[in-house]
C-alpha positions as CSV (number, residue, x, y, z in Angstrom):
1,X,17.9,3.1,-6.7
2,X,16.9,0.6,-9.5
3,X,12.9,0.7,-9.2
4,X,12.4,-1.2,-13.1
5,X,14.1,-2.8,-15.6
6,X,13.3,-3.3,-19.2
7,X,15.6,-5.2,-21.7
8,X,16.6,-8.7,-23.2
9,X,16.6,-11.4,-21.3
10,X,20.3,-12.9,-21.6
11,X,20.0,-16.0,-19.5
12,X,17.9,-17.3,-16.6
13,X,19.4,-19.9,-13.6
14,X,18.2,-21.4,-10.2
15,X,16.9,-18.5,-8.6
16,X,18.0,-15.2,-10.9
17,X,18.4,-14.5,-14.1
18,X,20.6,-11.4,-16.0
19,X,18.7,-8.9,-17.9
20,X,20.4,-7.2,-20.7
21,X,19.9,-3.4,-20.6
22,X,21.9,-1.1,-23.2
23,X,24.6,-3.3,-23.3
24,X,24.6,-3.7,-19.7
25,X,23.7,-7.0,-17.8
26,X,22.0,-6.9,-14.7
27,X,21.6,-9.9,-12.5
28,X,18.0,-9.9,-10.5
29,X,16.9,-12.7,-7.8
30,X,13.6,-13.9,-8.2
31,X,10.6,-16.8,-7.5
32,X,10.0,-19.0,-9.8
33,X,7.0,-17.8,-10.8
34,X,8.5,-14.4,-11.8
35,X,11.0,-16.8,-13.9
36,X,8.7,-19.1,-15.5
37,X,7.0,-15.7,-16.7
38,X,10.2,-14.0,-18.4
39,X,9.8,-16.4,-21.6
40,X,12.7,-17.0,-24.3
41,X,16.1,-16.1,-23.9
42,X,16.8,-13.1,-26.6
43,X,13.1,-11.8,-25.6
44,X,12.2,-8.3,-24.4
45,X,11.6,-8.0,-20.6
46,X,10.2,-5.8,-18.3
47,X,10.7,-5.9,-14.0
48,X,9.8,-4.1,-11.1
49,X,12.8,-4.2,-8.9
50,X,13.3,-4.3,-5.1
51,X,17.5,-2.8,-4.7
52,X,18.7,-3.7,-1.5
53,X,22.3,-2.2,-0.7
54,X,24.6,-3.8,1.8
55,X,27.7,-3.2,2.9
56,X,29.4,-6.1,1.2
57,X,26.8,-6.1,-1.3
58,X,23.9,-4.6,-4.4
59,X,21.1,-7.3,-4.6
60,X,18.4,-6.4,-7.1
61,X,15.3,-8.3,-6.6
62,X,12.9,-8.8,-9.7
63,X,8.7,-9.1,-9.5
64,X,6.6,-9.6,-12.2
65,X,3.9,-8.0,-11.3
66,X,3.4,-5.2,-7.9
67,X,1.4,-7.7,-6.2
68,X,4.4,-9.7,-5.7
69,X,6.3,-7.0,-5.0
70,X,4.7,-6.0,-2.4
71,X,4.1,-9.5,-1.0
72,X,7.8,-9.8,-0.5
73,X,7.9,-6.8,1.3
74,X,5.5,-7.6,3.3
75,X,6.6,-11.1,4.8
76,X,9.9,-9.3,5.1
77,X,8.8,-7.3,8.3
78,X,8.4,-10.2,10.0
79,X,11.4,-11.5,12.2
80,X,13.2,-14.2,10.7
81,X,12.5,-13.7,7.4
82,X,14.6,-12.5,4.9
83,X,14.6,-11.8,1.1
84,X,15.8,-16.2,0.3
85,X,12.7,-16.8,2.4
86,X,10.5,-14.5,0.9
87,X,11.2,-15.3,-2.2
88,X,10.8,-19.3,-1.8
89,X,7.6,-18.5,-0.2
90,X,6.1,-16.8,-3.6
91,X,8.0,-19.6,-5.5
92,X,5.3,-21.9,-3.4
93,X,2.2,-19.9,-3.4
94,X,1.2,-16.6,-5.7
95,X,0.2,-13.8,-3.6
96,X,-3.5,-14.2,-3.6
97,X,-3.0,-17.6,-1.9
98,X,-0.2,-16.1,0.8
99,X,-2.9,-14.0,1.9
100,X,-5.7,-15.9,1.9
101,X,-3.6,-18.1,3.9
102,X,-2.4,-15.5,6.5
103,X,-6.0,-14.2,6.7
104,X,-6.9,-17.9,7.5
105,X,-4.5,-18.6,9.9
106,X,-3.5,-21.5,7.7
107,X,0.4,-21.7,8.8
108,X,0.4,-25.1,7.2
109,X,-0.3,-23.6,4.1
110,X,3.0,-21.6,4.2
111,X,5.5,-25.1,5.1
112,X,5.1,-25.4,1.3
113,X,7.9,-23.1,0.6
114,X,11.5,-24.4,1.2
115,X,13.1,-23.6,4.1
116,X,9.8,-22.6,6.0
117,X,9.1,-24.6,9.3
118,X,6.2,-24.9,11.4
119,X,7.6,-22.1,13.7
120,X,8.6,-19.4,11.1
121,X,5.4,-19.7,9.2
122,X,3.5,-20.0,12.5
123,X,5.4,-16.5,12.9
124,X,4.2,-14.8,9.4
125,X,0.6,-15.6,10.3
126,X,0.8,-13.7,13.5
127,X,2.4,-11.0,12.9
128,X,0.9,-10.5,9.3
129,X,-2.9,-11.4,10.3
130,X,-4.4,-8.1,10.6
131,X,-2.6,-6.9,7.8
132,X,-3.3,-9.7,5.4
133,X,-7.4,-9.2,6.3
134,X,-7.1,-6.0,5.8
135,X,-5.8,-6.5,2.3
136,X,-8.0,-10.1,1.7
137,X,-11.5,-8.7,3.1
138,X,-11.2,-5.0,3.2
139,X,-10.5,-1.3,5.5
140,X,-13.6,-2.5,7.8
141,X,-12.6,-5.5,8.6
142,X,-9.4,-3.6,10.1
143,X,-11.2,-1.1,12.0
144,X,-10.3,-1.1,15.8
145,X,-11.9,-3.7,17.9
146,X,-14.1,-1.4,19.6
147,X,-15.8,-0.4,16.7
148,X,-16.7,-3.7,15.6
149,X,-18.9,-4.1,18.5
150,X,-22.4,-4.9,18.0
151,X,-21.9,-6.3,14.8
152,X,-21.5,-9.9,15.6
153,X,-17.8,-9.7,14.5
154,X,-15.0,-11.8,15.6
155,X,-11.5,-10.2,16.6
156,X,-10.7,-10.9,12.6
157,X,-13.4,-9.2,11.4
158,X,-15.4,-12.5,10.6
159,X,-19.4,-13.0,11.7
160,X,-20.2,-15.8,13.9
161,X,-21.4,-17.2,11.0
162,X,-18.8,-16.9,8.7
163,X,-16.6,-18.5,11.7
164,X,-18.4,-21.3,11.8
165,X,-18.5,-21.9,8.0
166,X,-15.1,-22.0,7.8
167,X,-14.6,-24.2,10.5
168,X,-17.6,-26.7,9.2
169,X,-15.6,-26.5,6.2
170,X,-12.5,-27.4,7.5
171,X,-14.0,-30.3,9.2
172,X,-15.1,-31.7,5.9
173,X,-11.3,-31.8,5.0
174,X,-10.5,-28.7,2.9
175,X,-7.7,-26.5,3.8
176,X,-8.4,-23.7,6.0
177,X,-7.0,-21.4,4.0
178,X,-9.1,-22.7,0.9
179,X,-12.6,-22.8,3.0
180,X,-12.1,-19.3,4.1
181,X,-11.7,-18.0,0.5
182,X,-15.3,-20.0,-0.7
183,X,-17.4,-18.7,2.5
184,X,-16.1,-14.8,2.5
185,X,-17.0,-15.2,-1.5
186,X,-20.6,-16.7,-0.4
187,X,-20.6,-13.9,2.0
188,X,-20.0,-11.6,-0.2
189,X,-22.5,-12.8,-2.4
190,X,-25.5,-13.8,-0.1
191,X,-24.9,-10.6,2.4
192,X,-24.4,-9.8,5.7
193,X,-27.4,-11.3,7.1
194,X,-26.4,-14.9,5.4
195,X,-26.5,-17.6,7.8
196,X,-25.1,-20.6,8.9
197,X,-26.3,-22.8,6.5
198,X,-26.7,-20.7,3.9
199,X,-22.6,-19.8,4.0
200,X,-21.8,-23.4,4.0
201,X,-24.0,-24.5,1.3
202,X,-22.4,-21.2,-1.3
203,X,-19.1,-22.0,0.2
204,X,-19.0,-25.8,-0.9
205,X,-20.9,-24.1,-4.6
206,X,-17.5,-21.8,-4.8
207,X,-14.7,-24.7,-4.1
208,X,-17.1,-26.6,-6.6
209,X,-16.8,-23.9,-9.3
């Protein structure tokens, strides 16, 4: 298994470029964003690699960083989506921003990404929720329902409060997956005892920031 690869960068196309390691080219898939950060043809290079053997087929997928890299193989355990649709989902969104969304339950958010329709990314967010608010908000948040009771928490970890925030915000016309990131941040900030107004009022301070 290919896990990294460090060498010259020989060329870069729609979608991969070819790495030039000892002589030896190796072509890698990638986002765009991976792309747009390998610089100058000629340049030295470094990737974290996803190998994925086939029967027909070696594909060697190329991150830029382990965030994305685990991001891809993340969405991949949900039905339906495969390494092309991962990988045009972090062309569209870095991976803060695909879980933020997920967290959110901003599907919407994820239709950016070519070849994602309402029903696959409606898809991603269920089956990725807990998991992404896990990674977004921390373990407690994914602690087991029961223990959660008592604490004024919704099913997704979020206070009634912090609930309501988001939604307030959302009524004001931001995204959903944008007003959750500015009232967990003014959560974070004011404590767990914050209310109601106090969430919205540090929220709308973060998406003015």
């Amino acid at each position: 298994m290919i896990a990294k690869l460090r060498g010259i960068l020989d060329s870069v196309a729609d979608g991969s470029a070819v790495i030039d390691v000892a002589g030896v080219g190796y072509l890698i898939f990638a986002s765009s964003r991976t792309l747009s950060k390998l610089g100058d043809r000629g340049g030295e290079v470094s990737v974290h690699v996803e190998t994925h053997v086939r029967e027909d087929h070696i594909h060697l997928y190329g991150f830029a960083d382990k965030a994305e890299q685990e991001t891809f193989r993340m969405l991949q355990t949900v039905q339906g989506v495969g390494a092309k649709a991962a990988l045009s989902i972090l062309s569209a969104l870095s991976p803060d921003e695909i879980i933020r969304a997920v967290a959110a339950g901003d599907a919407k958010m994820l239709t950016r990404a070519d070849g994602v329709g309402p029903k696959l990314a409606g898809r991603i967010v269920n089956e990725l929720k807990d998991k992404a608010v896990n990674v977004s908000l921390g373990a407690d948040v994914a602690a087991p329902a029961s223990s959660r009771k008592g604490k004024g928490l919704s099913p997704a970890g979020e206070s009634a409060a912090v609930a309501d925030a988001i939604s307030a915000l959302v009524n004001l016309g931001y995204d959903r997956s944008i007003a959750y990131g500015a009232v967990h941040a003014a959560a974070k900030s004011a404590g767990a005892d914050a209310g109601l107004d106090q969430l919205i009022t540090g929220g709308l301070k973060e998406l003015a920031s």
